[in-house]
C-alpha positions as CSV (number, residue, x, y, z in Angstrom):
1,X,37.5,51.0,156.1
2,X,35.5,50.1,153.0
3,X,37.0,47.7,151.1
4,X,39.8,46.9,153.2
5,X,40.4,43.0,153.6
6,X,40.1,41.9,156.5
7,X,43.1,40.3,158.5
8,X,42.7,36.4,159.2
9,X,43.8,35.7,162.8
10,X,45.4,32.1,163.1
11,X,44.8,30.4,166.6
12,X,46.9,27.1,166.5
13,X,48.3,24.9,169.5
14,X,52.1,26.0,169.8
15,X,54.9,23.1,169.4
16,X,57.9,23.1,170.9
17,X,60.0,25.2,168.0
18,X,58.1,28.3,169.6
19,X,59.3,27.8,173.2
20,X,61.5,31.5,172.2
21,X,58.5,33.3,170.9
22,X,56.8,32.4,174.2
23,X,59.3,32.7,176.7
24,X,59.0,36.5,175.5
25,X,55.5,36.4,175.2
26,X,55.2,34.9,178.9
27,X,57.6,37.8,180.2
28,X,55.7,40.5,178.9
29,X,52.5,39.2,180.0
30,X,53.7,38.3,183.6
31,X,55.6,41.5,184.2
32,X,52.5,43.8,182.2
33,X,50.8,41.8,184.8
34,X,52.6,43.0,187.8
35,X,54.2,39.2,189.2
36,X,57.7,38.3,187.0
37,X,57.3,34.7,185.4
38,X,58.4,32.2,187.9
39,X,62.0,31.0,187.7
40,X,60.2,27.0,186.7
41,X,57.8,29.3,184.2
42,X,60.0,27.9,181.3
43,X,60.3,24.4,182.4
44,X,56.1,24.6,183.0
45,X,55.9,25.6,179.3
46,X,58.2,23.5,177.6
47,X,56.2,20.5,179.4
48,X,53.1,22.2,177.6
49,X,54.9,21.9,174.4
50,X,56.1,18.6,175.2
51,X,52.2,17.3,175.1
52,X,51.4,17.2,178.5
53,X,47.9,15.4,179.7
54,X,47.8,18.5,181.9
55,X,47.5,21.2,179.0
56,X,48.2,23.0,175.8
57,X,49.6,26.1,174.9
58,X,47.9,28.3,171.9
59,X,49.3,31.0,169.7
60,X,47.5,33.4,168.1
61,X,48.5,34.8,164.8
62,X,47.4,37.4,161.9
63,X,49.9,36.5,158.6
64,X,52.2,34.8,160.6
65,X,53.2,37.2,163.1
66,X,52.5,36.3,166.6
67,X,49.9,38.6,168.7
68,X,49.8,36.8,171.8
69,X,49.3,33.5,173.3
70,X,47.1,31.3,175.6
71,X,47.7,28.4,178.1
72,X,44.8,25.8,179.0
73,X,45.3,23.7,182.1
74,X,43.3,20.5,183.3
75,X,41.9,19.0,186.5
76,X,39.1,17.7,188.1
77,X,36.7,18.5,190.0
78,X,34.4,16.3,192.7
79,X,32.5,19.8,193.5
80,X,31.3,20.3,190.0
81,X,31.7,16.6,188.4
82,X,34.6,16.3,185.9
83,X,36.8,18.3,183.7
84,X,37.4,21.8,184.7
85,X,39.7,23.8,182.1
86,X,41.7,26.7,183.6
87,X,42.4,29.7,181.1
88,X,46.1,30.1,182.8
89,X,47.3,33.0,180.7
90,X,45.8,35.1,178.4
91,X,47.8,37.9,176.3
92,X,47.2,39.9,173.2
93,X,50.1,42.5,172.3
94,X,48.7,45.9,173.3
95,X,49.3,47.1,169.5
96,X,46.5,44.4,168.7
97,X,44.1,44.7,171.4
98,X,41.0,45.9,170.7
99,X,40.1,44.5,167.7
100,X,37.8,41.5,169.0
101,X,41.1,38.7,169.5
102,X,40.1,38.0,172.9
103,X,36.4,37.3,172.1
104,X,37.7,34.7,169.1
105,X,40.5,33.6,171.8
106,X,37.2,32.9,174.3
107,X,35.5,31.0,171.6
108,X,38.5,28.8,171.0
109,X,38.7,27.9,174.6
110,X,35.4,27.1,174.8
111,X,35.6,24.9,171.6
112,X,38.7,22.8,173.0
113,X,36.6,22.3,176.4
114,X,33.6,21.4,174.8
115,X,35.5,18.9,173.0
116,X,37.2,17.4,176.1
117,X,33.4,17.4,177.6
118,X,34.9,19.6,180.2
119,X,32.2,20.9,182.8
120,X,33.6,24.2,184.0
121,X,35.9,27.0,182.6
122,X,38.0,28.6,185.1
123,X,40.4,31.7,185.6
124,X,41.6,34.2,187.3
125,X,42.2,38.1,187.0
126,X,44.0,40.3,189.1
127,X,42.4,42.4,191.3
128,X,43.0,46.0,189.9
129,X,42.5,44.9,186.1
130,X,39.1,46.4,185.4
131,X,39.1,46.4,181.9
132,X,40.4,42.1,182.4
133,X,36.8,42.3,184.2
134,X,34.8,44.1,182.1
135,X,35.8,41.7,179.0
136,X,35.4,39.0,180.8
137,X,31.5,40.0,182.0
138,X,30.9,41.3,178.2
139,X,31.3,37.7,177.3
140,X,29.0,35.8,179.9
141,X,31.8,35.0,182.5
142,X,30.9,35.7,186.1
143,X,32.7,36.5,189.2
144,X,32.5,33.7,191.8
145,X,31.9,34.7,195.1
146,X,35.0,32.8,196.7
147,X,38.6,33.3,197.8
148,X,41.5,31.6,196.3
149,X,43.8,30.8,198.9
150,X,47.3,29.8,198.2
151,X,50.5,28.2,199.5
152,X,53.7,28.3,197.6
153,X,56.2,25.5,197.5
């Protein structure tokens, strides 16, 4: 659209006033997602808020109304030699998806583990979500050729 101004999208670390706003962010993402939020999913992100070592939690906003969130989580690694972030969640309303958020969302993680001197950038994407993959490739991500193995407790 010429001259149409653009939007300014606002990504900011989330506090613990916007545990509501993600609770129902969280639940659409998980069940859009195809696994329900686990019953301690609230408790994990109010710990987030609560400023955890082990991670932040990011909203992402266009004139103050919220189109999705994003949760980092940290470890280490001996196999690749220090801080590895994990990109645990990443949603964008599907009214505001393709519009480039998730490219500036990318960015912003990458800025916040550069600044932790992180070594690695982790996630994972469900098996069936192509077009998860396809963004993902588009912006230099690569498939590892591993298994994640798991064992609930």
């Amino acid at each position: 659209m010429a001259g149409a101004k653009m939007k300014t999208l606002i990504i900011r670390q989330a506090v613990p006033l916007d545990e509501p706003l993600l609770l129902k962010l969280a639940d659409a993402f998980h069940r859009e997602d195809g696994h329900p939020l686990a019953a301690t999913g609230p408790e994990s992100i109010r710990a987030l808020l609560g400023g955890s070592a082990l991670g932040a939690i990011y909203l992402m906003e266009e004139e103050g109304l919220p189109l999705g969130y994003f949760a980092l989580c940290f470890t280490m690694s001996l196999e690749f030699g220090g801080l590895v972030v994990i990109l645990d969640d990443l949603y964008v309303l599907p009214e505001a998806r393709g519009r480039g958020i998730g490219t500036q969302v990318l960015s912003k993680v990458e800025a916040v583990a550069a600044e932790k001197k992180a070594v690695q950038i982790f996630l994972e994407v469900e098996k069936a979500n192509e077009r998860a993959f396809g963004f993902y490739r588009r912006n230099g991500w690569r498939r590892r050729d591993r298994h994640m193995m798991e064992k609930m407790l």
